[in-house]
C-alpha positions as CSV (number, residue, x, y, z in Angstrom):
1,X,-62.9,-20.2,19.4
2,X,-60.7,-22.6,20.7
3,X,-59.9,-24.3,17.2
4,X,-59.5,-20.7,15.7
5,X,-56.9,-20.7,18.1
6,X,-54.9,-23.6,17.8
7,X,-55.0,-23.2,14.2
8,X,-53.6,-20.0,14.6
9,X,-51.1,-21.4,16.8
10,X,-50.5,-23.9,14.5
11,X,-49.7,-21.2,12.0
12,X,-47.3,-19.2,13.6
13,X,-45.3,-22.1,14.8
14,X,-45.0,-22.9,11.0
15,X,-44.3,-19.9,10.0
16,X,-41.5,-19.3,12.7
17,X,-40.1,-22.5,12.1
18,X,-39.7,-21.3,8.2
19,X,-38.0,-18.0,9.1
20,X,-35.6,-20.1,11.3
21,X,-34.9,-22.4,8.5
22,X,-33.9,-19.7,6.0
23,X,-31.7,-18.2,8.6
24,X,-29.9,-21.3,9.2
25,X,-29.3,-21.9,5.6
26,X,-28.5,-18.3,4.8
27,X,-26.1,-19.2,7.7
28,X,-24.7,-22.5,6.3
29,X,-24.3,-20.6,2.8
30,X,-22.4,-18.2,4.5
31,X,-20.2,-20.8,6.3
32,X,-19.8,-22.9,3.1
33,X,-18.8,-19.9,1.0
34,X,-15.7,-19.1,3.7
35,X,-14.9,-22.8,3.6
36,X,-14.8,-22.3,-0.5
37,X,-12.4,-19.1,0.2
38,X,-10.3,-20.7,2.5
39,X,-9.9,-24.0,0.3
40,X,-8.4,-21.6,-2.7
41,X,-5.7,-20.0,0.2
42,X,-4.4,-23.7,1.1
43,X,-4.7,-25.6,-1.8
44,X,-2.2,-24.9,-4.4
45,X,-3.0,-24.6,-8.3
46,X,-0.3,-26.4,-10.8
47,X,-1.4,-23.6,-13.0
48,X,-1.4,-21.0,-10.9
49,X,1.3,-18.5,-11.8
50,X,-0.6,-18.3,-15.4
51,X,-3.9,-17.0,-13.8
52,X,-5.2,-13.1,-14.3
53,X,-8.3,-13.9,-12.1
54,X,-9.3,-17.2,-10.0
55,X,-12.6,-18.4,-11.4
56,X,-15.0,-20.2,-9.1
57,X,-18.5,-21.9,-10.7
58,X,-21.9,-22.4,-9.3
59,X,-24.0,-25.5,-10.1
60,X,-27.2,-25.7,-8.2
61,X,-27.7,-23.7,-5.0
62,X,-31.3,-22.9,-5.6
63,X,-31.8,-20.1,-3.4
64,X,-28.4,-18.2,-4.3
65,X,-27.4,-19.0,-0.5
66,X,-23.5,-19.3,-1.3
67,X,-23.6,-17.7,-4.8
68,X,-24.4,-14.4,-3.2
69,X,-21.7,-15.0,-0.5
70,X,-19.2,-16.2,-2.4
71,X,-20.0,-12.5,-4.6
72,X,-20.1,-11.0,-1.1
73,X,-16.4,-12.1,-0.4
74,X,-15.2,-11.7,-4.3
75,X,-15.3,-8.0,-3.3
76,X,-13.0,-7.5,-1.0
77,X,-11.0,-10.8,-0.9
78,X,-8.7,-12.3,-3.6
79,X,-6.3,-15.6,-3.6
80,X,-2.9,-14.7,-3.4
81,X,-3.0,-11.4,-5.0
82,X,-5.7,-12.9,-7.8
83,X,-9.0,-11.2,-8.2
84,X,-12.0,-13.8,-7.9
85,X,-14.8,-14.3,-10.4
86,X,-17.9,-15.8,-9.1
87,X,-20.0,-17.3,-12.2
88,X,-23.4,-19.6,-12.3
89,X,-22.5,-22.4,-15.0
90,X,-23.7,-25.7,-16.3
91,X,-22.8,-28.1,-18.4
92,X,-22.9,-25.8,-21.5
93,X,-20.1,-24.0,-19.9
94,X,-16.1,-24.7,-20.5
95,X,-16.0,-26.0,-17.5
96,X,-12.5,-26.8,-17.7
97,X,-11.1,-23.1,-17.3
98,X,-12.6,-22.6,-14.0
99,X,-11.1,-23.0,-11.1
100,X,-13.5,-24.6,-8.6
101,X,-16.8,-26.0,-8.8
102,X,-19.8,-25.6,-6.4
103,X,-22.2,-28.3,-7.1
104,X,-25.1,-29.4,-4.8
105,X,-28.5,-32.0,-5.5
106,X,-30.5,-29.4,-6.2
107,X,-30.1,-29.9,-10.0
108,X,-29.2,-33.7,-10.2
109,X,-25.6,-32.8,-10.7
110,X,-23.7,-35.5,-11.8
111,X,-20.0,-36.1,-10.6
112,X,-19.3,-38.3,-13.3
113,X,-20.3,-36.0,-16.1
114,X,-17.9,-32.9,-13.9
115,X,-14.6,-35.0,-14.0
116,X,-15.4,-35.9,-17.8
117,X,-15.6,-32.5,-18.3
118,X,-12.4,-31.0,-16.5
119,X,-10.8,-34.2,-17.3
120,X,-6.7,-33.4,-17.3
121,X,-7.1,-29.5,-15.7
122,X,-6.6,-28.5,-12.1
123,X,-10.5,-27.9,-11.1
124,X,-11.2,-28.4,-7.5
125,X,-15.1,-30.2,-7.5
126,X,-16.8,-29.1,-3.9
127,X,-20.0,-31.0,-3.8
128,X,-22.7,-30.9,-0.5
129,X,-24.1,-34.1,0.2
130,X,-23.0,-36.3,-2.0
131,X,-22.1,-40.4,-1.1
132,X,-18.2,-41.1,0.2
133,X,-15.6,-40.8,-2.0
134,X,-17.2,-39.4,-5.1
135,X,-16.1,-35.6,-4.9
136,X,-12.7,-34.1,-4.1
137,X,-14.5,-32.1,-1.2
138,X,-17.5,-32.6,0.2
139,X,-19.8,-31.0,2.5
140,X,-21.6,-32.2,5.4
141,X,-24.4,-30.6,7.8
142,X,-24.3,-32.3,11.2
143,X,-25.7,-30.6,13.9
144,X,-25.9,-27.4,12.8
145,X,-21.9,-27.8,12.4
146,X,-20.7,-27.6,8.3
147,X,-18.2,-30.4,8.4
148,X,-16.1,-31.7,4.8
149,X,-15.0,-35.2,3.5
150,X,-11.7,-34.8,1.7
151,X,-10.4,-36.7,-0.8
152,X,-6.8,-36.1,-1.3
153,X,-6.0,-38.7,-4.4
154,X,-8.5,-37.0,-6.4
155,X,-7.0,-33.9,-5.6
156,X,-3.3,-34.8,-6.8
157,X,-4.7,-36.4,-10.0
158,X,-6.2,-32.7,-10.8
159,X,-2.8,-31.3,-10.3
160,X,-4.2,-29.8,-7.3
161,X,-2.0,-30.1,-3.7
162,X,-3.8,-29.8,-0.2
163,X,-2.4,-28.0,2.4
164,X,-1.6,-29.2,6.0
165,X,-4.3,-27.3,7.5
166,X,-7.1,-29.0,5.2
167,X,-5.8,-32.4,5.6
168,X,-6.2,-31.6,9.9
169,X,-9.4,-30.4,10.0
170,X,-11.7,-32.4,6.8
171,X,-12.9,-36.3,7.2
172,X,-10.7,-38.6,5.2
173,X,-11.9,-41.8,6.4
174,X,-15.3,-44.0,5.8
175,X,-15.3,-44.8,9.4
176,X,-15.7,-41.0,10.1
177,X,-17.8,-40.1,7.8
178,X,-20.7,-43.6,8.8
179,X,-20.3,-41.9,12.4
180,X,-21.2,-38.5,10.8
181,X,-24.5,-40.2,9.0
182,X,-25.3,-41.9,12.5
183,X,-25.4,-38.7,14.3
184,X,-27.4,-36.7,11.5
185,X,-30.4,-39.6,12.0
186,X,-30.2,-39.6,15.3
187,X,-30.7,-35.3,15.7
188,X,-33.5,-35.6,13.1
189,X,-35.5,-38.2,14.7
190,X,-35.0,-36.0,17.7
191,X,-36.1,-33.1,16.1
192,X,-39.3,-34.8,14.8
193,X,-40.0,-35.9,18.0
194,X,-39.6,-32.5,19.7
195,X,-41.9,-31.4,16.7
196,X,-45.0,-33.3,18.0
197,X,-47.3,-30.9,19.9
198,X,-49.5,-32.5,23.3
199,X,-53.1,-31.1,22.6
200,X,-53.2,-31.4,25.9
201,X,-50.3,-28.8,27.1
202,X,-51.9,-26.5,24.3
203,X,-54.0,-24.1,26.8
204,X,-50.8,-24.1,28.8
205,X,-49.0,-22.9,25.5
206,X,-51.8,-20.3,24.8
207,X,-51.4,-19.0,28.8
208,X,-47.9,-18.3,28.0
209,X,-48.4,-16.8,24.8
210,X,-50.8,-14.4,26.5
211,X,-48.3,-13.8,29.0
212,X,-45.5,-13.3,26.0
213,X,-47.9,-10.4,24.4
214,X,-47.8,-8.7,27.7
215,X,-44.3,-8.7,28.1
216,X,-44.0,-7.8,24.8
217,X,-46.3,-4.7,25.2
218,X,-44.0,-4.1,28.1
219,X,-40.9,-4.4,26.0
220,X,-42.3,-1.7,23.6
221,X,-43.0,0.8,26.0
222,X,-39.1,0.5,27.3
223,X,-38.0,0.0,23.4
224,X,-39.9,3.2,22.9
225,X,-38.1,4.9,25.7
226,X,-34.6,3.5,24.8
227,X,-35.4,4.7,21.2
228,X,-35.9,8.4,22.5
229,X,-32.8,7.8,24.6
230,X,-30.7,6.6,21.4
231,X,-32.2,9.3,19.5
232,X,-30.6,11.3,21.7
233,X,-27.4,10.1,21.4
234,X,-27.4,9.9,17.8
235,X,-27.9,13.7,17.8
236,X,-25.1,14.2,20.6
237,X,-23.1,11.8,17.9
238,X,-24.3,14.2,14.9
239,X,-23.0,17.3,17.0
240,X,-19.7,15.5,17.8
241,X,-19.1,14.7,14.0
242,X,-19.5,18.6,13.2
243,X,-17.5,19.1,15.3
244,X,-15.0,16.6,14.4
245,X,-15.5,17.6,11.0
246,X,-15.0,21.6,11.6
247,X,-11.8,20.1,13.7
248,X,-10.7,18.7,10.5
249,X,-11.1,21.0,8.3
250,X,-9.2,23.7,10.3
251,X,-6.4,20.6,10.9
252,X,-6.5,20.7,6.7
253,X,-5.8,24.4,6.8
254,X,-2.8,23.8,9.1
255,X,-1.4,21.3,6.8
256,X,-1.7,23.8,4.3
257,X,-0.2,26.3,6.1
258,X,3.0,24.1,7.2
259,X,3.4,23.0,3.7
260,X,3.5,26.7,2.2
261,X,6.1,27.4,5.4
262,X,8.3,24.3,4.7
263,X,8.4,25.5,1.0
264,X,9.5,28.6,1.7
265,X,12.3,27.3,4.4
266,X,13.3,24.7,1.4
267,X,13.9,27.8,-0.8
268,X,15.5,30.2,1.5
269,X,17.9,26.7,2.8
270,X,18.2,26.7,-1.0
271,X,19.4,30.0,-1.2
272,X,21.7,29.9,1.6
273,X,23.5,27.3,0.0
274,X,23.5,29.4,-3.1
275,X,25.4,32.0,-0.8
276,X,27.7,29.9,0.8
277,X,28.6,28.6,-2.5
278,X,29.6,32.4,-3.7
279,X,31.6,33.0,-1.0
280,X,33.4,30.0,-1.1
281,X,34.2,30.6,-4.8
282,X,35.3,34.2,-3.7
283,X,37.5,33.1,-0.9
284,X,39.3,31.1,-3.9
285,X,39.5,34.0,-6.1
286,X,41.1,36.4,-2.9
287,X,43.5,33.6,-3.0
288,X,44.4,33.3,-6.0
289,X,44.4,37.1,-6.6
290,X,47.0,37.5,-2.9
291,X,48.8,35.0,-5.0
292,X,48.9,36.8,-8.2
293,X,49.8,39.7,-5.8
294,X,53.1,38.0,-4.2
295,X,54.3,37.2,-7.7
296,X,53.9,40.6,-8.7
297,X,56.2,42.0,-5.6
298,X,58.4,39.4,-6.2
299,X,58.7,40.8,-9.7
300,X,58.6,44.3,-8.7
301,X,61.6,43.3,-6.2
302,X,63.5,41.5,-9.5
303,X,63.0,45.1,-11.2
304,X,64.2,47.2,-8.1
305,X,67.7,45.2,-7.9
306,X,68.0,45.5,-11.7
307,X,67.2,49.6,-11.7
308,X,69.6,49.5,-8.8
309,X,72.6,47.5,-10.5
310,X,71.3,50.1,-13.5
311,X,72.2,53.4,-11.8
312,X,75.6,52.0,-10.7
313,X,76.2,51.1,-14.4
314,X,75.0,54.3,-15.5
315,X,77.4,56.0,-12.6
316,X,80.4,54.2,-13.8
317,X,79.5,55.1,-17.5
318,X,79.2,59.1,-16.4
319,X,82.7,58.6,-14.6
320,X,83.8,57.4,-17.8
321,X,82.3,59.7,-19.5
322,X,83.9,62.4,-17.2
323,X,87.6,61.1,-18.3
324,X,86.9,61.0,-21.6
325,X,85.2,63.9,-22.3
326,X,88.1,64.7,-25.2
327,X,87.0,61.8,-27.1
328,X,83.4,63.1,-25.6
329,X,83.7,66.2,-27.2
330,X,85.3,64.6,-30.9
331,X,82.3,62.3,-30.9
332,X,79.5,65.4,-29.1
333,X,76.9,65.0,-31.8
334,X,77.4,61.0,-31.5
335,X,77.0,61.2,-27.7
336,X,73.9,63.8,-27.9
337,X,72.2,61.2,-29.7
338,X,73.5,58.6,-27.3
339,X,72.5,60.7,-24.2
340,X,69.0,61.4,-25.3
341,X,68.2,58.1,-25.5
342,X,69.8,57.0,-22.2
343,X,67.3,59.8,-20.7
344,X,64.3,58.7,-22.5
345,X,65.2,54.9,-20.9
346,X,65.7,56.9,-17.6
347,X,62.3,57.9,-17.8
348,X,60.7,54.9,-19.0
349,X,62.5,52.9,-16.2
350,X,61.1,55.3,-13.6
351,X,57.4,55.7,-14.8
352,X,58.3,51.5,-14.9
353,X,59.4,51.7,-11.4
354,X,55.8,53.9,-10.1
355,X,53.8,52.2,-12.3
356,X,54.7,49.0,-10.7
357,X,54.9,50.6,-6.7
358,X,50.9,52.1,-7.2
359,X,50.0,48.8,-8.3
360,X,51.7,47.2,-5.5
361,X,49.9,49.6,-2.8
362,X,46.6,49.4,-4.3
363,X,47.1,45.3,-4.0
364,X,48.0,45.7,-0.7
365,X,45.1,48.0,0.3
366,X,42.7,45.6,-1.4
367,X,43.7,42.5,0.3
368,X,43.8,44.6,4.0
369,X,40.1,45.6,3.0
């Protein structure tokens, strides 16, 4: 019973300890791949401003843990404006119009066969584990901390220029990165030692587990009851969001309803201006027409003082006329003729003379009205 158990024990522990290790290195993928984003914001491309989409390679990663973050962040992220293409490659591929490189051990990469092969193109070549020196970047797990080696004169033989911010925070120096290797022996000779189980703690361990399914039992019973609790909410959430949503709806109508009424102000402000326009345009014409009008009286005036100066002619002629009427009287048919057509003037002149007075009231009479 006893070695049923421990064995048991034994299994669980194991098992645990694998579901711990694939969170961490989903965890490190997921670090690694925002380290990979951030190096294409603050490094700078010489061929950048020819790009229509910023290419990044995988080479290894066994279990997909950065390829499928990197895709993650490819959806909603770009560099500089540039969508990104996430691509698994090898040495088949034309390596040289990528630009980055993810590479790790899991395949045997080799460095030397990556620079051969983007030889003379700006290709930024992140490794994971790789010796000192060898790779442009390179990542380190120390302590569950994802730290990088940089090196810089690689970098500016690629055509590629680092960025302030990468040179403060990567490791540029052997020194640094022997301390690094130091301190990963040292945490996994302490985890091996922690590893080792006492045989003879191992009925305290069971106690406690015994004691764990208890609480456990006891956590279920409150996990049932704060399930109820948030099923409760959720349906006092599902009401709000009717609500909200009935709220919104009648806010759309609203709109609607402001919209039609700003149309129709628009087209009655067009109107008015239509309006004002005409009567503007007729205030002209009045003016032009009072105008017209003063012309016309200054005329009518011109005609008055020339019927005037007309009559006393036409006086002085008849007095004339009156001492001569022997000559008159030789010359009668002569001076019928004449006469007749001095009268029909008379009468042109006066239907003149009305003609132009009716004219002249019915101006005035129009401009008073």
């Amino acid at each position: 019973m006893f070695k049923k158990i421990f064995i048991s024990f034994l299994l669980l522990a194991f098992a645990l300890g694998l579901f711990a290790q694939n969170d961490k290195n989903k965890e490190d993928g997921a670090r690694q791949a925002l380290f990979i984003y951030n190096f294409s914001k603050y490094i700078e491309w010489s061929n950048f401003n020819s790009l229509k989409e910023f290419k990044i390679g995988v080479i290894g990663d066994e279990y997909n843990y950065v390829y499928d973050e990197l895709i993650v962040l490819s959806k909603t992220k770009d560099v500089k404006g540039i969508p990104i293409k996430i691509e698994r490659v090898n040495y088949d591929t034309k390596l040289d119009e990528l630009q980055l490189i993810y590479f790790d051990n899991s395949e045997n990469t080799s460095i030397k066969d990556l620079y051969k092969k983007t030889k003379g193109n700006p290709v930024l070549l992140v490794g994971k584990e790789y010796p000192f020196g060898q790779s442009m970047i390179n990542f380190l797990d120390v302590n569950d901390k994802i730290e990088f080696e940089l090196n810089e004169e690689k970098c500016n033989k690629a055509g590629l220029k680092v960025n302030v911010v990468i040179k403060t925070i990567a490791i540029k120096t052997k020194r640094e990165w022997d301390s690094l290797l130091e301190k990963m022996e040292t945490i996994t000779l302490q985890n091996e030692n922690k590893v080792q189980v006492n045989t003879k703690d191992l009925e305290a361990i069971i106690a406690q587990q015994k004691q764990l399914e208890k609480e456990i039992e006891a956590k279920k019973v409150t996990l049932a009851a704060q399930n109820e609790k948030l099923e409760q909410k959720v349906a006092e959430i599902k009401e709000k969001e009717q609500l909200i949503e009935a709220s919104t709806i009648e806010l759309i109508k609203q709109k609607e309803l402001v919209d039609i009424q700003n149309k129709k102000i628009a087209s009655q402000q067009q109107n008015l201006s239509k309006l004002n326009y005409n009567v503007v345009s007729n205030q002209i014409k009045l003016a032009e027409q009072q105008e017209k009008l003063e012309k016309d009286q200054a005329k009518l005036k011109v005609i008055k003082e020339d019927v005037t100066l007309i009559e006393k002619e036409l006086q002085e002629k008849e007095a004339v006329l009156a001492r001569n009427e022997k000559l008159i009287t030789l010359q009668n048919s002569e001076l019928v003729t004449k006469s007749s057509k001095i009268e029909q003037q008379k009468h042109i002149i006066w239907i003149s003379v009305l003609f132009l007075i009716i004219v002249s009231i019915l101006g005035l009479v129009a401009y008073r009205s």
